[in-house]
N, C-alpha and C positions, 0 to 999 in steps of 0.2 A: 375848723369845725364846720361841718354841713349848717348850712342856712334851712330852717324849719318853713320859714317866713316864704322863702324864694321859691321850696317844694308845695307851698301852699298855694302859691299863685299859680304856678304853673299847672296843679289840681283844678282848681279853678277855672283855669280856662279850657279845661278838656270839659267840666262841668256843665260851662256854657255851651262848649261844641255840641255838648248832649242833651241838652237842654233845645238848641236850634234844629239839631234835629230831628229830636220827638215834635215839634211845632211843624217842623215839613214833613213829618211822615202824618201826621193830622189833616194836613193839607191837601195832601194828597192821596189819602182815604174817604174824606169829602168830595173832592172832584169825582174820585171813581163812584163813589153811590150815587152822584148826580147824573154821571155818564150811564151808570146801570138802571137809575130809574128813569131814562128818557128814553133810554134805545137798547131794544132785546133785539140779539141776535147774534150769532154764533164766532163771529169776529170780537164782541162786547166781550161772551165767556171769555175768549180766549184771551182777550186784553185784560180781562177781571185775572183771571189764573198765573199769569205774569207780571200783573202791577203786586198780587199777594206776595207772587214768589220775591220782591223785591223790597217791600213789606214786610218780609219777614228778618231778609237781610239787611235792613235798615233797625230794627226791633235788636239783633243781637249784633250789632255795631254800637248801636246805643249802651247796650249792656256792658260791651266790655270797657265803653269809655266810663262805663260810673265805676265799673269797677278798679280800672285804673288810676280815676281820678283817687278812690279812697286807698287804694295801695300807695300810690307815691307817698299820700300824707302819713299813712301808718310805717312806710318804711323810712322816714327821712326820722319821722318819731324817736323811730327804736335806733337809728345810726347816733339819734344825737346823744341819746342817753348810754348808747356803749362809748361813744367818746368822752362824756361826763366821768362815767365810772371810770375809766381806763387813767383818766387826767387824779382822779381822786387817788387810786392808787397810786399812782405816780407821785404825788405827792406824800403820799403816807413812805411809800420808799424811802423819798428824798429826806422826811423827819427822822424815820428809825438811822436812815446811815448817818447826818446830822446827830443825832443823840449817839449813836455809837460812837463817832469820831472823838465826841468832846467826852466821854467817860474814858 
């Protein structure tokens, strides 16, 4: 049977990944307005325009790691419960043939 526990950790730690790197892309959105409000000039735009576009791909990296993280947990979820049920029935087989043998 899938470990719930073991899928949960390893969410977790995509969690944190995402977590660390929303805290660097903070960081480095500070730097850039510090850089932007010290020094105008056309090299600055164009470092602004690049640090964005970098920015942005840092923003949907983040995303997919949350949404990753809540996928694994929802999908290890629903494995464990079709192996639960699957085991139930199995079981209920194994009674009805038991009751059948012995009548």
């Amino acid at each position: 049977m899938i470990n719930v526990s073991v899928a949960s950790s390893e969410a977790s730690k995509l969690t944190n990944n995402s977590n660390e790197a929303s805290d660097v892309k903070k960081d480095v959105d500070s730097i850039r307005n510090g850089i932007d409000s010290s020094w105008k000039s056309i090299e600055i735009m164009s470092l602004n325009l690049d640090v964005d576009k970098i920015m942005g791909q840092m923003s949907s990296s983040i995303n997919e790691l949350q949404t990753l993280s809540n996928d694994i947990v929802t999908t290890a979820e629903e494995i464990r419960r079709e192996e639960e049920e699957a085991e139930e029935r199995r079981r209920e087989a194994e009674a009805k043939a038991a009751e059948a043998k012995a009548n």
